[in-house]
C-alpha positions in Angstrom: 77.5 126.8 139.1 79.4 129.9 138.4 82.5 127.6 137.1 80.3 126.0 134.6 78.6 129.7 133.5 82.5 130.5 132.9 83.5 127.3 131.1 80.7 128.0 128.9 81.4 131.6 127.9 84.8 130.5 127.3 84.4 127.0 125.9 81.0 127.3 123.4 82.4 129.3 120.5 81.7 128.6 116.9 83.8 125.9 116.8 82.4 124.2 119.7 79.0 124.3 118.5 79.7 122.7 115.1 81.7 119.8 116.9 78.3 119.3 118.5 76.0 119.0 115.8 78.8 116.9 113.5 78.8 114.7 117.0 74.9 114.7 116.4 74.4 114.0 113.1 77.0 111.1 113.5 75.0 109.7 116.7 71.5 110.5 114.5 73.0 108.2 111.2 74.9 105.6 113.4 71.4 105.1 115.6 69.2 104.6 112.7 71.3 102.2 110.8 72.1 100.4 114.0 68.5 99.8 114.9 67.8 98.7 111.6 70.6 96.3 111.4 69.7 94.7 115.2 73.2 95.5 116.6 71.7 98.4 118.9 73.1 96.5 121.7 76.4 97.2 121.0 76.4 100.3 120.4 74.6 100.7 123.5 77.6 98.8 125.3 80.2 101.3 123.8 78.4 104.2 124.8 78.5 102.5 128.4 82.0 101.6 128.5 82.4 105.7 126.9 80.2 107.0 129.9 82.6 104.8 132.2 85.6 106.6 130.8 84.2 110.4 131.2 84.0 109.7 135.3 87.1 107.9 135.4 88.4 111.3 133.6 86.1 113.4 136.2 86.9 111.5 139.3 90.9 110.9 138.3 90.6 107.5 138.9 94.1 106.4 137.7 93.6 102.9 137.0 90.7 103.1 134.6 92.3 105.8 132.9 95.4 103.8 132.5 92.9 100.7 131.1 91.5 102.8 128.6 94.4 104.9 127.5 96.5 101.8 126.7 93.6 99.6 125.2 91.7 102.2 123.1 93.8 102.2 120.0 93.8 98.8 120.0 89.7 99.1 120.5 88.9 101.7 117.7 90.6 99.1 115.2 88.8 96.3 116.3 85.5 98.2 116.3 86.3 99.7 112.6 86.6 96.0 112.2 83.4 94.6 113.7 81.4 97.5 112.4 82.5 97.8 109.1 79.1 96.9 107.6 77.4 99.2 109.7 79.8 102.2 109.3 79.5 102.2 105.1 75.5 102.3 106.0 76.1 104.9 107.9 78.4 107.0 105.3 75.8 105.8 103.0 72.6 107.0 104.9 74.8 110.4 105.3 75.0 110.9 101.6 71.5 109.4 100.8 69.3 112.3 98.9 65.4 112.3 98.3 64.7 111.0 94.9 62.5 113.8 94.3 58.5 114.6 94.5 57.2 112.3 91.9 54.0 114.5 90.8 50.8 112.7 89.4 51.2 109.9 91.5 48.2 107.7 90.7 46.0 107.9 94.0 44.8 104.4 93.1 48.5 102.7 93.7 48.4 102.0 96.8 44.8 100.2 96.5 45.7 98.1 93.3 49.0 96.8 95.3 46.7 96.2 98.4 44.5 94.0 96.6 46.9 92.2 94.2 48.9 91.5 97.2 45.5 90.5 99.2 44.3 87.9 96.0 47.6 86.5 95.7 47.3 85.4 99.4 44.3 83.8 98.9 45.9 82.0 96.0 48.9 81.4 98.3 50.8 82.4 96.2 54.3 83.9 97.0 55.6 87.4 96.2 57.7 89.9 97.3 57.1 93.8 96.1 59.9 96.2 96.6 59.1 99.9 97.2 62.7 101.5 97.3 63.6 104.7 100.0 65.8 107.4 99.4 69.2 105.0 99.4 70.0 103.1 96.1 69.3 99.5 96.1 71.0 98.4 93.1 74.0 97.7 94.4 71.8 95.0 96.8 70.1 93.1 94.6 71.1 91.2 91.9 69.8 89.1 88.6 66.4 90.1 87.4 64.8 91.3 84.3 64.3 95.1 83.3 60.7 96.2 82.5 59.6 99.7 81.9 55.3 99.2 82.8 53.0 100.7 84.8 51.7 98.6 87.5 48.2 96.5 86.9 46.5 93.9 89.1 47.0 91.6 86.1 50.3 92.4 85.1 51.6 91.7 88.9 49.8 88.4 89.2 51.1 87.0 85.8 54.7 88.1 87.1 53.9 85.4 90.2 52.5 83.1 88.3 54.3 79.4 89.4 54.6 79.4 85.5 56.4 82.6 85.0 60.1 82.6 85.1 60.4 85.3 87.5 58.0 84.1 90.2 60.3 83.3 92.3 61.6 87.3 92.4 61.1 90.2 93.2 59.5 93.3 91.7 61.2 96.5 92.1 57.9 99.5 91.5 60.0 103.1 91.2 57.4 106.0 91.5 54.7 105.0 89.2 56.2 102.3 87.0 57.6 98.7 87.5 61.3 98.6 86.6 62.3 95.1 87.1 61.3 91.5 88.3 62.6 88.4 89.1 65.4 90.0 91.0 67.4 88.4 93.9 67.4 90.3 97.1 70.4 89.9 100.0 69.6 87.5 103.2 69.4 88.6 106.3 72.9 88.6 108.5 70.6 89.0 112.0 69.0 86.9 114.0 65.7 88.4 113.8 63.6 86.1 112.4 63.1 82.2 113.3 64.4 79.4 111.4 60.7 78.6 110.7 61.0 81.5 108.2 62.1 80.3 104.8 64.2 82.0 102.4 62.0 84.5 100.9 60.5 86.0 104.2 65.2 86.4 105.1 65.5 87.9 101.8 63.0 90.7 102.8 64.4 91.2 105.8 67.5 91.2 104.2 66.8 94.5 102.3 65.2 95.9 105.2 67.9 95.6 107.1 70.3 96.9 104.5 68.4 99.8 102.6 65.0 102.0 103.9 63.0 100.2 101.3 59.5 99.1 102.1 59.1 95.5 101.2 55.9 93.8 100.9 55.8 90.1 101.5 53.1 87.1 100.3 53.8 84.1 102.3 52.4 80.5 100.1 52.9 78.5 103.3 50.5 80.6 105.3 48.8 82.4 103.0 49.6 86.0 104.8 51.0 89.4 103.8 53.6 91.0 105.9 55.9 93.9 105.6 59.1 95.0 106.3 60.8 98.3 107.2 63.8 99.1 109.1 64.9 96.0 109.5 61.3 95.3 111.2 58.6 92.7 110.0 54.7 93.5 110.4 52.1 91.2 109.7 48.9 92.7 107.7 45.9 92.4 108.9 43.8 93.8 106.2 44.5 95.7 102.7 43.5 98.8 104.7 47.2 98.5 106.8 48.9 97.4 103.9 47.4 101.0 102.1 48.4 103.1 104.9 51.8 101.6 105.3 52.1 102.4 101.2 51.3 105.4 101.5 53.0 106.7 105.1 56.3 104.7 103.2 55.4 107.2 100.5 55.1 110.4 102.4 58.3 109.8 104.6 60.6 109.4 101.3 59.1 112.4 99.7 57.1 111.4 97.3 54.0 113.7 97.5 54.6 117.9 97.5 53.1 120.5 99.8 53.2 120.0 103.7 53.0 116.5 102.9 56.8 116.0 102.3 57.7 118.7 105.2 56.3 116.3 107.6 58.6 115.2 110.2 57.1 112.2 112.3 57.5 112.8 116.0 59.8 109.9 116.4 62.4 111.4 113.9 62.2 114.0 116.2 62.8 112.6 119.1 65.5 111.0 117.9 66.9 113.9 116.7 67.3 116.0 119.7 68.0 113.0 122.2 71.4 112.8 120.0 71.8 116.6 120.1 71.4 116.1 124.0 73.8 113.0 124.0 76.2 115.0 122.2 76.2 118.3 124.2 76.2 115.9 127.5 79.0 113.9 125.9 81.0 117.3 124.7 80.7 119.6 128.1 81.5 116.2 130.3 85.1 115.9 128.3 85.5 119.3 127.9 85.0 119.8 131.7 87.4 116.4 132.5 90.3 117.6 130.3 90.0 121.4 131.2 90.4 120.1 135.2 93.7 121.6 136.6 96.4 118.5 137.6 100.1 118.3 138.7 102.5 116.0 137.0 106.4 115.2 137.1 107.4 114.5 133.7 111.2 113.0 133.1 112.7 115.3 130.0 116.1 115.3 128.4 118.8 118.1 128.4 119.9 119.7 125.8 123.6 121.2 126.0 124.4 124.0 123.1 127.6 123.8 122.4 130.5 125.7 124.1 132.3 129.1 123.1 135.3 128.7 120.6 138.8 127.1 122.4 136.5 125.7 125.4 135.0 122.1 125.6 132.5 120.9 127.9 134.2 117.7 130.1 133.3 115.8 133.3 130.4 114.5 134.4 126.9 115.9 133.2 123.3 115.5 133.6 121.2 113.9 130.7 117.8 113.7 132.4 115.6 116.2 135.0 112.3 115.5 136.7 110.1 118.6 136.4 106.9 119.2 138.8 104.2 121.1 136.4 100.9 122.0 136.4 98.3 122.8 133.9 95.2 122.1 131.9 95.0 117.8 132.2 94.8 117.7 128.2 97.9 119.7 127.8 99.8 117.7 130.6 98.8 114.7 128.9 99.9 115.8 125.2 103.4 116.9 127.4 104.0 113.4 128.5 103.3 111.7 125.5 106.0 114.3 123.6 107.9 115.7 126.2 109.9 119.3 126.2 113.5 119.0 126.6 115.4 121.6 129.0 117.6 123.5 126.6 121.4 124.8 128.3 123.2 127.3 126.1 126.9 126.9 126.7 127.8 129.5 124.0 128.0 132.6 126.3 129.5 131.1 129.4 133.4 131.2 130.3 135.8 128.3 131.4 135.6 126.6 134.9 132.6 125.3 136.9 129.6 126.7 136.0 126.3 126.3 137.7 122.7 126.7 136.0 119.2 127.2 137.6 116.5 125.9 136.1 113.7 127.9 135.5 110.6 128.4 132.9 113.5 130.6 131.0 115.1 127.0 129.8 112.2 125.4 128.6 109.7 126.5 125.9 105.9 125.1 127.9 102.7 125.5 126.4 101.2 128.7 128.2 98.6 127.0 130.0 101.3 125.0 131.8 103.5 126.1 135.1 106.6 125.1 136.2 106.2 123.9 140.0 109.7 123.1 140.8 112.5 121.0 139.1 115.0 118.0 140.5 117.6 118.7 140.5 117.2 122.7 140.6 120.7 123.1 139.5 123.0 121.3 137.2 127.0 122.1 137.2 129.3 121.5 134.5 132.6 122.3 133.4 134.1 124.3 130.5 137.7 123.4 129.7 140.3 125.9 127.7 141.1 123.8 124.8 144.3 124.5 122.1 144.5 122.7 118.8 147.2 120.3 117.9 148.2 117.7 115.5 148.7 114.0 116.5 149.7 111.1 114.9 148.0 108.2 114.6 150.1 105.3 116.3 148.4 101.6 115.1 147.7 99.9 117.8 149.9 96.3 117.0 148.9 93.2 119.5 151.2 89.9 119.2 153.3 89.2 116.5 153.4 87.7 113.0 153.9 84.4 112.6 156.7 82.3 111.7 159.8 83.6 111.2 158.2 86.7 109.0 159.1 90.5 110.0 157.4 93.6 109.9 159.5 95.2 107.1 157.1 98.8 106.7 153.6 100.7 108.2 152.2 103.1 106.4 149.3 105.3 108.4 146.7 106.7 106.2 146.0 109.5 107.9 148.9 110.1 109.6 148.1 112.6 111.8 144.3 114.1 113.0 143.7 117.4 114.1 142.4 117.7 117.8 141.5 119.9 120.7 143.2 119.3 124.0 142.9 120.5 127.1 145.6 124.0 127.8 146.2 123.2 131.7 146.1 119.6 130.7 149.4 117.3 132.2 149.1 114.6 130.3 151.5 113.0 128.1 150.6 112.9 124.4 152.6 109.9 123.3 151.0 107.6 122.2 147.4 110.0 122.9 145.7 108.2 119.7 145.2 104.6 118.7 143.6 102.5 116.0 141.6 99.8 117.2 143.5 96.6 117.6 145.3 95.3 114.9 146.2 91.3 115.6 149.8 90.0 113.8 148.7 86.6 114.1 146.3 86.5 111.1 148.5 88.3 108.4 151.2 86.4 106.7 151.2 88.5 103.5 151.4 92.6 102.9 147.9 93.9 103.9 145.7 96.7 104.0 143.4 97.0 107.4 141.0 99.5 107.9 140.4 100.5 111.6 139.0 103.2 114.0 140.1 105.4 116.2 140.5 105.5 119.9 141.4 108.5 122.0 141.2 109.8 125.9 138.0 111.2 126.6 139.8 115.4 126.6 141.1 115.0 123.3 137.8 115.2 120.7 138.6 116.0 116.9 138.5 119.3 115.4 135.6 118.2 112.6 133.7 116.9 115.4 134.2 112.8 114.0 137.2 111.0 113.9 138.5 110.1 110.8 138.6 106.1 109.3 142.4 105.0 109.2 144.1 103.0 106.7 146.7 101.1 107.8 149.2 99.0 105.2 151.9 96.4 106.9 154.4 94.7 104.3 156.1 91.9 105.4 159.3 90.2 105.2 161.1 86.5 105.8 
């Protein structure tokens, strides 16, 4: 207990507290617009296999860790993928505003739509009525005809009218006047609703599912209203439940002033601090996993600075060391993924053998992380006194020309390279650089050949790179 007090004092800063309420609000949006769309599920599976990974990160079990750190990428694409309908109606529901109170509301609107809708059943006669939410809907519907009324019993049941042109339609009603009809609403891409549903009872849905839009439904089949919210469908039993769902639809999207449109249902609510709960649980679980202390040997390169003027490194030399560390599991992780490399300055040491420790001093680790111990704990190498000399360049000639021609002239381009060689060096200099084989069989005419250099490992050239060499042969019978 007193481990998590301190974790807390030192972990829920500023910072940490708006991480939480982003991870919220994103949990909040990504909830609603799941639930409406019928692909809770899975979501509910992600958070699973999520919940999964925090143990496997609290109990170090390797295995899983290793499953998930190797398959994740490949997961978030796939899931940006499969989701990508429900993630721009969730950037969408982030950026949704109110419309605004609508004052003067006629207090009669939600009656006249409850009986229009209610004779028009009796008729059976089908309708759809669209009462749009906070998000736009434009962009989901299509086709239609722009009107600019106020709503009327007879006005909406001409517009249904099997003889109207836009009966089969729907009308969109904005605030207090109707805006369009005959429009064309999206189908449904669940499977919420039966096959023995036809297409105007899938277009509502459609819309549902897509926007928070209240749409109200006359069935001609069955002679029944029914209406649909949140990607939900509710049968009405009477014009008194069609009323109250107007006007609750009405109050939710802020559409009367006063405490009216401060209202917050106690769903909303709930919903609202289980994802504030999800998120903190979520947040302190990973914070907890990745601030857990662990030991690692982590391969990392050496890096040799070069020597003091007139001295060369030569013999053998190590290019890799095992380090035993310790630290924070999120910075060891971050470590082996970019590695430190253990850096050797050779620039204030003198010739002969020369043996260096390794310690904390030769690498630069994050300050969280220790240095445990380090294989091999010393490396040897040896500086060599070194004089500089020019060489020639002697082409390397293999076989002869053929037929009866002769070499008649070589011309080296360089001629000579400048080079460092070892001072207590014995070895013999003739013939100390080559050009890469140069074959006599293949010319028969004066040629030019362009060829590299090869030297004994001791001998390096002054401007660090050997030089390209021209070399021309003429020829004679």
């Amino acid at each position: 207990m007193g481990h998590f007090f301190v974790l807390s004092h030192q972990l829920f800063t500023w910072q940490a507290l708006l991480d939480i309420l982003l991870i919220s609000a994103a949990l909040f949006f990504l909830y609603r617009t799941l639930l409406r769309l019928g692909t809770w599920k899975i979501m509910a599976g992600i958070l699973l296999a999520l919940l999964i990974f925090i143990l496997a990160s609290m109990l170090n079990l390797k295995g899983i860790e290793w499953i998930y750190e190797n398959v994740s990428h490949v997961a978030v694409l796939g899931l940006i993928v499969l989701f990508q309908p429900e993630l721009r109606k969730v950037f969408e529901k982030a950026v949704s505003v109110s419309p605004g109170l609508t004052k003067g509301l006629n207090a009669q609107f939600p009656a006249l739509i409850a009986d229009s809708l209610t004779k028009l059943a009796r008729q059976r006669c089908g309708a759809i009525i669209v009462l749009p939410g906070k998000e736009p809907i434009q962009d989901k519907i299509s086709g239609g005809f722009r009107l600019n009324a106020i709503p009327s019993q007879p006005l909406i049941l001409s517009i249904f009218d099997t003889h109207s042109p836009g009966h089969d339609g729907a009308v969109i009603i904005e605030g207090d006047k109707l805006t369009q009809f005959g429009v064309r609403l999206p189908m449904s891409q669940s499977d919420r609703l039966s096959e023995e549903f036809g297409t105007r009872h899938h277009a509502a849905m459609g819309l549902a599912e897509q926007t928070d839009s209240l749409v109200l439904l006359v069935s001609e089949e069955r002679g029944r209203v029914s209406l649909f919210a949140n990607g939900e469908m509710q049968p009405a039993v009477n014009s008194d439940q069609i009323i109250t769902a107007i006007v609750n639809h009405q109050r939710e999207m802020g559409f009367f002033g006063g405490e009216a449109s401060f209202r917050i249902r106690k769903r909303t609510l709930l919903q609202t601090v289980a994802s504030l709960m999800i998120a903190l649980v979520f947040w302190s679980s990973l914070m907890i996993a990745q601030s857990e202390v662990v030991e690692r040997v982590l391969p990392v390169a050496i890096d040799y600075a070069p020597p003091g003027e007139n001295l060369v490194l030569t013999g053998d030399k190590a290019n890799e060391i095992q380090l035993h560390l310790t630290g924070p599991k999120s910075v060891i992780d971050s470590l082996a993924l970019d590695p430190p490399s253990v850096k050797i300055d050779l620039s204030r040491m003198g010739k002969g053998i020369q043996t260096i420790i390794i310690t904390s001093e030769n690498l630069r680790l994050p300050r969280d992380v220790t240095l445990l111990d380090a294989s091999p704990q010393q490396i040897k190498v040896t500086l060599t006194e070194v004089a500089e000399k020019n060489l020639p360049i002697t082409p390397q000639l293999i076989g002869k020309l053929p037929g009866s021609l002769k070499i008649k002239k070589i011309t080296v381009t360089p001629a000579t390279v400048l080079v460092t060689i070892p001072v207590s060096s014995g070895e013999k200099l003739d013939n100390a650089i080559l050009t890469t084989p140069i074959y006599l069989e293949s010319i028969s005419t004066d040629s030019t050949l362009f060829c590299k250099i090869i030297a004994r490992p001791t001998i390096q050239p002054v401007a660090k790179r050997w030089p390209d060499v021209e070399v021309m042969i003429e020829v004679m019978e």
